[in-house]
C-alpha positions in Angstrom: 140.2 152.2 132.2 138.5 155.3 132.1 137.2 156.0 135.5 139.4 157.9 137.5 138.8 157.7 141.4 137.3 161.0 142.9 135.7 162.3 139.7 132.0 163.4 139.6 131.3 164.7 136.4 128.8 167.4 135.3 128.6 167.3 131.2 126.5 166.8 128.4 124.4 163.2 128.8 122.3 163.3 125.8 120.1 160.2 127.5 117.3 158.4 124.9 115.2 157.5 127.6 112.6 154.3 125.9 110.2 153.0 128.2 108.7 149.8 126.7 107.2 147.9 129.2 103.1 147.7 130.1 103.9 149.5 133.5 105.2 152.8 133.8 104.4 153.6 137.8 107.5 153.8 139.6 109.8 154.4 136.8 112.9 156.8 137.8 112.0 159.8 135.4 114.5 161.4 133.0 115.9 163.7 135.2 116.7 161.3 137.8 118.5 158.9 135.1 120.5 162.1 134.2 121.5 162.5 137.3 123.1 159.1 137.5 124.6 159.4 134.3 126.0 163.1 134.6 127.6 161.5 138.4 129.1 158.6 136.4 130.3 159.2 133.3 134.3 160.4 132.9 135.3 164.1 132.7 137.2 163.6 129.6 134.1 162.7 127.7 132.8 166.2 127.0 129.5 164.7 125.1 128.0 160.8 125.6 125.2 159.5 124.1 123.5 156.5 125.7 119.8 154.8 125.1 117.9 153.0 128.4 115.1 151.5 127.7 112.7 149.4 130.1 111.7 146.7 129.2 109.0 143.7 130.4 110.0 140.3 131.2 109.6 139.0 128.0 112.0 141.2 125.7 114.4 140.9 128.5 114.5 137.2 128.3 114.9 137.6 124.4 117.7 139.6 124.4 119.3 137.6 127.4 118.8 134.6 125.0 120.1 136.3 121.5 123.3 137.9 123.0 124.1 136.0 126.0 123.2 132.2 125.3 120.5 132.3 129.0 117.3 131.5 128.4 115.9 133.8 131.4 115.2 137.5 132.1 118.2 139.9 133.7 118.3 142.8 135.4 120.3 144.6 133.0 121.9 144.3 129.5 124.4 146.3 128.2 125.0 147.3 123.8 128.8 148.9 123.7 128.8 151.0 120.6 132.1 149.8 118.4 132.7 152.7 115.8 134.6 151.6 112.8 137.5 152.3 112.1 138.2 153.1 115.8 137.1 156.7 114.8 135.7 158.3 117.8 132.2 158.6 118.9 130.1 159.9 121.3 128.1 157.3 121.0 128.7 155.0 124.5 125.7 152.4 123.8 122.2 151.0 125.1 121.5 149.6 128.5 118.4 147.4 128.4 117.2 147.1 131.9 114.0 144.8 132.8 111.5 146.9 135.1 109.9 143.7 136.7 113.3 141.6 137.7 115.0 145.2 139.4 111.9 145.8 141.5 111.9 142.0 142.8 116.1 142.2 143.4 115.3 145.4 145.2 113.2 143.7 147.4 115.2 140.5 148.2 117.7 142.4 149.1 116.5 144.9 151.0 117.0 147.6 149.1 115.0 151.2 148.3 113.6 150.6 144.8 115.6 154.0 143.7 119.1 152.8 144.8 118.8 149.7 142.8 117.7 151.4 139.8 120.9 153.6 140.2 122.7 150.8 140.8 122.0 148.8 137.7 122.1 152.3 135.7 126.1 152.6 136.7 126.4 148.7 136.8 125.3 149.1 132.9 127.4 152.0 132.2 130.7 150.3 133.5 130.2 146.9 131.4 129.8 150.1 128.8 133.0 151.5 129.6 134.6 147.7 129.3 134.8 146.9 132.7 133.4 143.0 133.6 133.1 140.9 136.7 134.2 137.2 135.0 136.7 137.1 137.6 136.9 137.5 141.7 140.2 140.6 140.7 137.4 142.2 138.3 134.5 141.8 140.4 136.0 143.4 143.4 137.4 146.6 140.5 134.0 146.7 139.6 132.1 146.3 143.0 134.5 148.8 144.7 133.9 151.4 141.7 130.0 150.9 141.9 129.9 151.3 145.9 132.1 154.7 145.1 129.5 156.1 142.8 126.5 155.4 144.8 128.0 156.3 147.6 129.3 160.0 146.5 125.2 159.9 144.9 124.1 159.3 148.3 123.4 155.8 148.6 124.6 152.8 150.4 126.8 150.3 149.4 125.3 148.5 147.0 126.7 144.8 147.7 126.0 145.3 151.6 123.0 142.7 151.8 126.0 139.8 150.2 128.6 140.8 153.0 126.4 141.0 156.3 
């Protein structure tokens, strides 16, 4: 895969930052999503693109529905661009995450509303990047890459309130 273990990255995020839900207060602001993004993203990509937008409950649940077959809002969603032809890109895709369902997970488990929204950012950017968790091998690659990145950000494991 891409990620290579150690790296924090410091490059040119172009970030298209949509917010389209009713409630803007306590929204992460760009600079805080390019933070997580420049942290994340591989060193070897000298220039990404990549859209976020916010979204309510109900476009959430749309989208869920049209691309996934589940008839019920998620926390995030994530678009990998496909160029054609294979010819290369800097185009990475569109995370879609849903303001209201990150804000109630945060809660439940325990967490500060900033570390979950950092949480689903790099979640998002490694189904991006092709990584998955349909599997117990690829959910523990996944879970131990995501624990590394918000840990070297500053924040706690991430999947601490499912192992206490």
């Amino acid at each position: 895969m891409f990620y290579r273990k150690g790296d924090i990255c410091l490059q040119s995020i172009i970030l298209d930052l949509q917010l389209a839900c009713s409630d803007h207060n306590g929204l992460p602001d760009e600079t805080t999503f390019q933070h997580w993004l420049e942290a994340f993203l591989p060193q070897f990509q000298a220039e990404s693109e990549i859209t976020i937008r916010i979204v309510d409950i109900a476009e959430s649940q749309y989208l869920n529905l049209t691309y996934r077959g589940k008839d019920n809002p998620t926390n995030v969603l994530s678009f990998p661009f496909e160029a054609l032809d294979n010819i290369p890109l800097p185009l990475l895709g569109d995370l879609v995450i849903c303001r209201q369902v990150v804000e109630k997970e945060a809660i439940e488990q325990h967490k500060t509303l900033d570390a979950h929204w950092a949480h689903m950012v790099i979640h998002g950017c490694l189904h991006l990047l092709g990584y998955d968790h349909q599997n117990d091998f690829e959910a523990e690659e996944m879970e131990t890459i995501e624990t590394e990145i918000m840990q070297k950000l500053g924040y706690p494991d991430p999947y601490q309130h499912e192992k206490a």
